[in-house]
C-alpha positions in Angstrom: -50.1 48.7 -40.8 -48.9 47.7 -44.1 -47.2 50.8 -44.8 -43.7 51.2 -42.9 -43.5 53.1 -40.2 -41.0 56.2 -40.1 -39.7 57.4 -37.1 -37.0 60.2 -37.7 -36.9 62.0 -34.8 -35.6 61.5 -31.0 -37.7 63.2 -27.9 -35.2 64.6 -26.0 -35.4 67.3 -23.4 -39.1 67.5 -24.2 -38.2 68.4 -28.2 -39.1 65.7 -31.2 -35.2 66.5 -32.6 -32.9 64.7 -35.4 -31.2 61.6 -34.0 -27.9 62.6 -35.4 -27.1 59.2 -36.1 -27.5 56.6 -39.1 -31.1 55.3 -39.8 -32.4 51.8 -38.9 -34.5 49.1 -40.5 -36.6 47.3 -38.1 -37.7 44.1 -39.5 -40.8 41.8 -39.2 -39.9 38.7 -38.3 -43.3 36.8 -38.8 -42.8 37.7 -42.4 -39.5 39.1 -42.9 -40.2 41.9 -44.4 -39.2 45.6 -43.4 -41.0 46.9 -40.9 -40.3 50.4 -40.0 -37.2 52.7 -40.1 -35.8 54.7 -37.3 -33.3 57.0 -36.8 -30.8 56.7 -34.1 -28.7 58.6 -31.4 -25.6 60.3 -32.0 -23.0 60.5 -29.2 -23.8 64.4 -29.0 -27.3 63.4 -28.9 -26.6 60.8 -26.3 -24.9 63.2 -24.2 -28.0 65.9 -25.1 -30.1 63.4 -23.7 -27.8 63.2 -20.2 -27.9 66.9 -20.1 -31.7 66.8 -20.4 -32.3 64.3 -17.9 -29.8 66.2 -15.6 -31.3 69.7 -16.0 -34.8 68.2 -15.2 -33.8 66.5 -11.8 -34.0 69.0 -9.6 -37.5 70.4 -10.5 -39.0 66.8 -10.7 -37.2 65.4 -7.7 -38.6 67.7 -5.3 -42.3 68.0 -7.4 -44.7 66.6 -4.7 -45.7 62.8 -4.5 -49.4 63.2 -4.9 -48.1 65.2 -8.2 -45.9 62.3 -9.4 -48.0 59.9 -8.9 -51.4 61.7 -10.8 -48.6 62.3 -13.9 -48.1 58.5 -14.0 -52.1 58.1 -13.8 -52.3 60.0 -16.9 -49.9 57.9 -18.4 -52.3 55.2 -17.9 -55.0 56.6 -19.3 -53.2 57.9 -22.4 -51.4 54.3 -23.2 -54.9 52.5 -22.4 -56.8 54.9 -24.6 -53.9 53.8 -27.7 -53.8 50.7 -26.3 -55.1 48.9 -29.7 -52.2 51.3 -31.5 -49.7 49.6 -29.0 -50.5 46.6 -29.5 -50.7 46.7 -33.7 -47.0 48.1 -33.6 -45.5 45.3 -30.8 -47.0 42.5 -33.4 -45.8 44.7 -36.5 -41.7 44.4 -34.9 -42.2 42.0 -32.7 -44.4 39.1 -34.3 -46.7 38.1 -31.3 -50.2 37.1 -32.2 -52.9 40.1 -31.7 -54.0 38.4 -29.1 -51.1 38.2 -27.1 -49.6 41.0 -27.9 -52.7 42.8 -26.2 -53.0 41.0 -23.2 -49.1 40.7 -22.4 -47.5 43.2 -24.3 -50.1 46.1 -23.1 -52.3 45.2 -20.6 -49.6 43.7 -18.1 -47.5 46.9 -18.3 -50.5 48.7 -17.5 -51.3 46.9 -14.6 -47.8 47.4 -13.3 -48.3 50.9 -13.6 -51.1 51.6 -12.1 -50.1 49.6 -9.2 -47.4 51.6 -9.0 -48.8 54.9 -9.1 -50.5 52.8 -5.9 -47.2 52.7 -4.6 -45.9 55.5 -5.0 -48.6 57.3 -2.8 -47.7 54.8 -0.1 -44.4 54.7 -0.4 -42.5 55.6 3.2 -40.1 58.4 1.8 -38.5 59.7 5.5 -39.1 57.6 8.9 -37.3 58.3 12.8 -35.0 56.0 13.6 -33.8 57.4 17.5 -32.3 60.9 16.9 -32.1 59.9 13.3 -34.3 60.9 10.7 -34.1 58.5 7.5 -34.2 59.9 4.3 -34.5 58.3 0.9 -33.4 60.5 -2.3 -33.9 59.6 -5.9 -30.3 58.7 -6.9 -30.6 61.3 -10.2 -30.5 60.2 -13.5 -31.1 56.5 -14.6 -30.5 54.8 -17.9 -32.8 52.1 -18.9 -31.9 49.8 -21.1 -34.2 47.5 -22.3 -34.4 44.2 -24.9 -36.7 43.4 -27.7 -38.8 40.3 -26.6 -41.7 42.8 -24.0 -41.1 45.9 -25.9 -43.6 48.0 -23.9 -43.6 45.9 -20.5 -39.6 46.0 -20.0 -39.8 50.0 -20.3 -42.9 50.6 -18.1 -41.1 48.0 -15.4 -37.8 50.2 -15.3 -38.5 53.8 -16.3 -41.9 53.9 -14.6 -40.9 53.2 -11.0 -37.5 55.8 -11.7 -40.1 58.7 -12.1 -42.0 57.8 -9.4 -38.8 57.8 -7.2 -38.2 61.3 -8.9 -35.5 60.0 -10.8 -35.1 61.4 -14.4 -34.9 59.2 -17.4 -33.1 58.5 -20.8 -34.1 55.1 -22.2 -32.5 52.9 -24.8 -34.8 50.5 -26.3 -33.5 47.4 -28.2 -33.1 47.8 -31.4 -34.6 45.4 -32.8 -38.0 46.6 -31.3 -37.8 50.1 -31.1 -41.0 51.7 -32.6 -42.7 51.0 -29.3 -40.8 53.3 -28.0 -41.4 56.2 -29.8 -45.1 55.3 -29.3 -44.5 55.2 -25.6 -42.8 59.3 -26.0 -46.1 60.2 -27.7 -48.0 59.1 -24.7 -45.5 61.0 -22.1 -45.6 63.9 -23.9 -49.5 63.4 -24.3 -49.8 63.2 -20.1 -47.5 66.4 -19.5 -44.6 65.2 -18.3 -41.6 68.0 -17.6 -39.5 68.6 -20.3 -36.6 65.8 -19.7 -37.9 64.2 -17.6 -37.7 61.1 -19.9 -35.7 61.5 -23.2 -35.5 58.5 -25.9 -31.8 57.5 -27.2 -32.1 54.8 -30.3 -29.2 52.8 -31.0 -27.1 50.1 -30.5 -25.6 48.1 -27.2 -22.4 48.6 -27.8 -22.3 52.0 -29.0 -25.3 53.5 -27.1 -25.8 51.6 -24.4 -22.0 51.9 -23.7 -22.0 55.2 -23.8 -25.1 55.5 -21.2 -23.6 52.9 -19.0 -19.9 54.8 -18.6 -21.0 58.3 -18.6 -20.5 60.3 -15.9 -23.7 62.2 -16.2 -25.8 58.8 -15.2 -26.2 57.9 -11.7 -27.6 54.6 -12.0 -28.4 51.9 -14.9 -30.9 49.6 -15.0 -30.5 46.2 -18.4 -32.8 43.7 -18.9 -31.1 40.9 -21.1 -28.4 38.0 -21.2 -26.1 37.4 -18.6 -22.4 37.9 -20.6 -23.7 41.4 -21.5 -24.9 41.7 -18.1 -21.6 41.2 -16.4 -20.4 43.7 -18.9 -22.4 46.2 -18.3 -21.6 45.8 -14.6 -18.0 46.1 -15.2 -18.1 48.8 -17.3 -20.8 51.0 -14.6 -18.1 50.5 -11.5 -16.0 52.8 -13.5 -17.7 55.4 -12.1 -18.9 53.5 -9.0 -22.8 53.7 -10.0 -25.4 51.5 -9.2 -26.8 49.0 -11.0 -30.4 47.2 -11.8 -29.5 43.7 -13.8 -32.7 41.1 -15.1 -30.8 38.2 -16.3 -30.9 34.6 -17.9 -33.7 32.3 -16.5 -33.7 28.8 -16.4 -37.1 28.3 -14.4 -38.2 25.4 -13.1 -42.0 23.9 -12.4 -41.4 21.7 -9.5 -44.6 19.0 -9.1 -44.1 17.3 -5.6 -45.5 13.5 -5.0 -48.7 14.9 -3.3 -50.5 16.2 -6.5 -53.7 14.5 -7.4 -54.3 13.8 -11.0 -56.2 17.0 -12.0 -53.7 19.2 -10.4 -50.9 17.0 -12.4 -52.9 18.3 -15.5 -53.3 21.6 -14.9 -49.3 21.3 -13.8 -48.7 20.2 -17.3 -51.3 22.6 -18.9 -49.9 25.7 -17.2 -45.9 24.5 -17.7 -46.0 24.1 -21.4 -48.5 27.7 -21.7 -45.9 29.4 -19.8 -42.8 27.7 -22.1 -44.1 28.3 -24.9 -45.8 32.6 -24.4 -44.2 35.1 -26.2 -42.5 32.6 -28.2 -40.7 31.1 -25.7 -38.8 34.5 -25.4 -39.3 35.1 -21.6 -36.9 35.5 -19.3 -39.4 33.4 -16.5 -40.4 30.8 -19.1 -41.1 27.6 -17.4 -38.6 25.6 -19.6 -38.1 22.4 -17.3 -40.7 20.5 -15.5 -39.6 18.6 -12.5 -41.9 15.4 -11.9 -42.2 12.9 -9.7 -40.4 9.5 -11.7 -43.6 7.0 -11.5 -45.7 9.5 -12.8 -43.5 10.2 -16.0 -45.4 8.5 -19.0 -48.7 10.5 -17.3 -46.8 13.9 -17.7 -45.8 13.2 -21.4 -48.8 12.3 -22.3 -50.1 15.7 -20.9 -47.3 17.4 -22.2 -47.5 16.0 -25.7 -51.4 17.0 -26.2 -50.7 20.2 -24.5 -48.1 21.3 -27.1 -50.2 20.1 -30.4 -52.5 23.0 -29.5 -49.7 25.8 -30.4 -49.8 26.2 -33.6 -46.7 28.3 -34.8 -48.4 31.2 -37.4 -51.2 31.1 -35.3 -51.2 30.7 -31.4 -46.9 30.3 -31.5 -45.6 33.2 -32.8 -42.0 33.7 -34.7 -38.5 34.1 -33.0 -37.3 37.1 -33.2 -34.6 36.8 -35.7 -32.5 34.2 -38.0 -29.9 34.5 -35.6 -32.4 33.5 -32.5 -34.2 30.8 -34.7 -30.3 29.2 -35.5 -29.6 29.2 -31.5 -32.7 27.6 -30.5 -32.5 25.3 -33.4 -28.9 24.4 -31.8 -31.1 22.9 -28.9 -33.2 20.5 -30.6 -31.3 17.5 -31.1 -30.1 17.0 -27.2 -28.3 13.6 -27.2 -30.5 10.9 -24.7 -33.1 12.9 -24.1 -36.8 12.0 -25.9 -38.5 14.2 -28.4 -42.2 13.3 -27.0 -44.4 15.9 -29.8 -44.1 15.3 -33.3 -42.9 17.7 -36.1 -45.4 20.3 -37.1 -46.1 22.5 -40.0 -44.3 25.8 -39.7 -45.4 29.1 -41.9 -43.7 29.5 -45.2 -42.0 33.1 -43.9 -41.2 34.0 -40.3 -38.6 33.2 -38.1 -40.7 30.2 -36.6 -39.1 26.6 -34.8 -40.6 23.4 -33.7 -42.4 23.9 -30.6 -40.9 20.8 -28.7 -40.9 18.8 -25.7 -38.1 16.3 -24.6 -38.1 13.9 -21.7 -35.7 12.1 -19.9 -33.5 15.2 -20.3 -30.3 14.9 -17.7 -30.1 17.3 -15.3 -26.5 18.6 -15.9 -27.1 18.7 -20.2 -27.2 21.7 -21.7 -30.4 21.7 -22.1 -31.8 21.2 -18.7 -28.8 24.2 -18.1 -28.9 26.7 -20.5 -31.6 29.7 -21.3 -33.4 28.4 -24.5 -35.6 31.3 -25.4 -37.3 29.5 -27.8 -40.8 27.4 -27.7 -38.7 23.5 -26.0 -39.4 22.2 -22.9 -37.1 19.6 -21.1 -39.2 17.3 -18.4 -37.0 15.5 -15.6 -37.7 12.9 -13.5 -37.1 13.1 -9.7 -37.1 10.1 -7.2 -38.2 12.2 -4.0 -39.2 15.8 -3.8 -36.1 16.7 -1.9 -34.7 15.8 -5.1 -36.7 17.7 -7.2 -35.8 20.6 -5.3 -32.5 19.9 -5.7 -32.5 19.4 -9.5 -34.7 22.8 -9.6 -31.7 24.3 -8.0 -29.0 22.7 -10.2 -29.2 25.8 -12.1 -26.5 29.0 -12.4 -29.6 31.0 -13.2 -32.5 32.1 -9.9 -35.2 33.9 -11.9 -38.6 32.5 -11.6 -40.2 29.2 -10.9 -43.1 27.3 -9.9 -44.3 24.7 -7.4 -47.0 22.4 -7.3 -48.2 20.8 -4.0 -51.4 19.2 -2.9 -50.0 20.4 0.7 -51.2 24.3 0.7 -49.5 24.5 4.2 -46.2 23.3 3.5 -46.1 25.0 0.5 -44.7 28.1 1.4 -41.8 25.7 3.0 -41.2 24.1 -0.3 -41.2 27.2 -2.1 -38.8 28.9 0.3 -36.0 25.8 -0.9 -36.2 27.0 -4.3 -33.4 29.4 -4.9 -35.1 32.2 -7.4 -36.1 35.7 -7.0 -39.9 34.3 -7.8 -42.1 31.3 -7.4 -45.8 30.8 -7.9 -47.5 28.2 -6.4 -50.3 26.1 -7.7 -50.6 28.6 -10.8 -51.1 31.5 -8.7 -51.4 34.7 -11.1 -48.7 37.6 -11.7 -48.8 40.7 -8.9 -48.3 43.5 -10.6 -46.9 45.3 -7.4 -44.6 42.1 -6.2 -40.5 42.7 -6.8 -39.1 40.9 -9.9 -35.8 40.1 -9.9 -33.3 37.1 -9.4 -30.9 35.1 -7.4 -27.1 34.3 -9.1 -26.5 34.7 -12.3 -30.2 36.3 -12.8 -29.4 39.1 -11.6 -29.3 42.3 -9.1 -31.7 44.4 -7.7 -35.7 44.1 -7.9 -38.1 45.9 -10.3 -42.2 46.7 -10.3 -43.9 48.5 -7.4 -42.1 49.7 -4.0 -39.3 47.6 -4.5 -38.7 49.2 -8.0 -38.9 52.6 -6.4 -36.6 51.6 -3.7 -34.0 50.3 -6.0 -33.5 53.9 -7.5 -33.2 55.4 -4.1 -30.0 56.7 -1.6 -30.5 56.6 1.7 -29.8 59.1 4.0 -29.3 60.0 7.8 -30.3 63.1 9.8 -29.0 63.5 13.3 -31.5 65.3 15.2 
């Protein structure tokens, strides 16, 4: 992979075509070096795309289920069989470790398609309701627009469950982490999708994107990233009254109630700072404040310190994504009163990599117990009572993920249902790939994965029989 990758061609309308647009470098950020150059979209290309997507709707929306769904299947297949490929390019222009870029980057995406293949064939597309019968349409043709820290997984989760609606499909990937992508076009075209039924539209945010999200040829967008660019791309989609899909800011919390024994305090700890620090800390669930009861605070920094020594940026801890992130998380780690608890570690020579830290005695209403990091720091709070530390978790603009710890299984789903986000797993309780992802307040709108990702890309519709 040392040579750079050239990608100078778009798929649109089922044709690898010139981009029309300026090329762009796509850089390494565990060594800085160039990583691969791509071309990008033109506005006619854009609107070519739109066209494409349009043209193809009508064939595909009405193409049978069973078909749909054994397209998507071969999609699997194709992306597991280059799975190795995939996961070489998201560490190229990404930076995560081989490791994890495998078993996140690749193998979580393909677990959330297959599962929803899974429901797609049982997905309830017309039901009676009295003389009515209920209908529910693909809405037509959905822009995804996707950011750079899951390259593959943010695509599969939005343009994956569109198709198996019977939506058709133009995707802008970040640009910072496009040449997954491209990879990702390959493997369509290698499973026999319909000509434009997906179509691939490089560029920037604010030129692309924009364009995608105001055109009158898109009936519905769905964004993954920060929450100002959310809000704009909200605004700037009512224009023409469409619908919207919008994966926020996180601020997650890992709530530990007063019940926990000592070895579930541990694997509290354990499973906190592994979830803080993956990817980076560039998740939009990460775990970045544990919530613990007060007299048990020197126990959970002691946890929390020898839990962090064990990412080891260059190695486990892989870099930021850019300067530009690395300055902004940088900007968190000197938060006033608040405790650094891990010492200062050796950081690779080149790469965009930070001090993986933990503070404690963070206040609740700082910026740092309030604001979405996306870097490798975790704040710990104290909390007198676990009504408090349900109240502290839900001191928070942001309702994204979250986690609960209780040596109470049967009140747990009672605790859990106090925390205001879209998720929460208890007790470390692994990812479904066919649950609905999505937030509360400033997180978001709408839900992604599985049925609920099909359902978010559907009108409804009454018959009177």
């Amino acid at each position: 992979m040392s040579d750079l990758v050239r990608e100078p061609h778009l798929y649109v309308g089922g044709r690898w075509i010139a981009g029309g647009g300026s090329d762009c470098e796509v850089e390494n950020p565990a060594t800085e070096e160039p990583a691969g150059v791509v071309t990008q979209a033109s506005p006619a290309v854009v609107n070519l795309a739109v066209a494409s997507a349009n043209a193809a709707f009508d064939g595909w929306s009405t193409t049978p289920v069973a078909e749909r769904a054994a397209a998507l299947r071969r999609l699997h297949d194709v992306i597991l069989e280059r799975a190795e490929r995939f996961a070489e390019l998201i560490t190229l222009e990404q930076g995560s470790p081989p490791p994890v870029a495998r078993k996140l980057h690749v193998d979580t995406p393909l677990a959330v398609l297959a599962r929803t293949a899974d429901a797609l064939e049982q997905f309830e597309f017309r039901r009676e309701l009295g003389n009515s019968v209920i209908l529910r349409e693909p809405v037509g043709v959905v822009a995804a627009i996707t950011p750079w820290n899951l390259p593959l997984h943010q695509i599969i989760v939005k343009v994956v469950p569109a198709l198996a609606a019977g939506c058709t499909v133009v995707l802008k990937p970040a640009a910072l982490t496009p040449l997954t992508a491209f990879e990702l076009m390959r493997a369509f075209e290698a499973a026999g999708f319909p000509a434009g039924t997906i179509n691939l539209a490089t560029g920037s945010g604010g030129d692309v994107g924009d364009q995608l999200t105001r055109s009158v040829g898109v009936d519905h967008v769905s964004f993954t990233g920060s929450t100002p660019v959310g809000a704009q791309v909200a605004a700037a989609a009512a224009e023409t009254i469409k619908g919207v899909t919008l994966e926020l800011g996180g601020k997650s919390a890992s709530v530990v109630l007063s019940d926990v024994d000592d070895a579930l305090l541990a694997k509290a700890v354990k499973v906190t700072v592994a979830n803080c620090y993956l990817n980076g800390g560039q998740t939009c669930t990460a775990l970045s404040r544990l919530i613990v009861p007060a007299d048990r605070l020197a126990q959970v920094e002691e946890l929390a310190a020898a839990a962090s020594a064990k990412y080891v940026p260059g190695e486990r801890l892989g870099p930021l994504i850019s300067a530009g992130q690395r300055k902004e998380v940088e900007s968190f780690l000197a938060p006033g009163e608040a405790r650094a608890i891990t010492g200062p570690v050796e950081l690779p020579d080149r790469g965009y990599y930070v001090q993986p830290t933990v503070y404690s005695g963070v206040d609740p209403d700082s910026r740092l117990a309030q604001e979405e990091v996306f870097g490798p720091v975790l704040a710990i709070l104290a909390a007198k009572s676990d009504d408090e530390a349900i109240a502290i978790a839900n001191n928070s603009r942001y309702g994204l993920g979250g986690a609960l710890w209780t040596g109470d299984p049967d009140h747990a789903l009672e605790y859990a249902a106090r925390i205001r986000t879209g998720q929460v797993d208890v007790n470390g309780a692994p990812f479904n790939p066919r649950a609905p992802f999505g937030g509360y307040k400033a997180s978001g709108v709408g839900r992604e994965i599985g049925d609920y990702g099909i359902e978010d890309v559907l009108e409804i519709k009454a018959v009177q029989l």
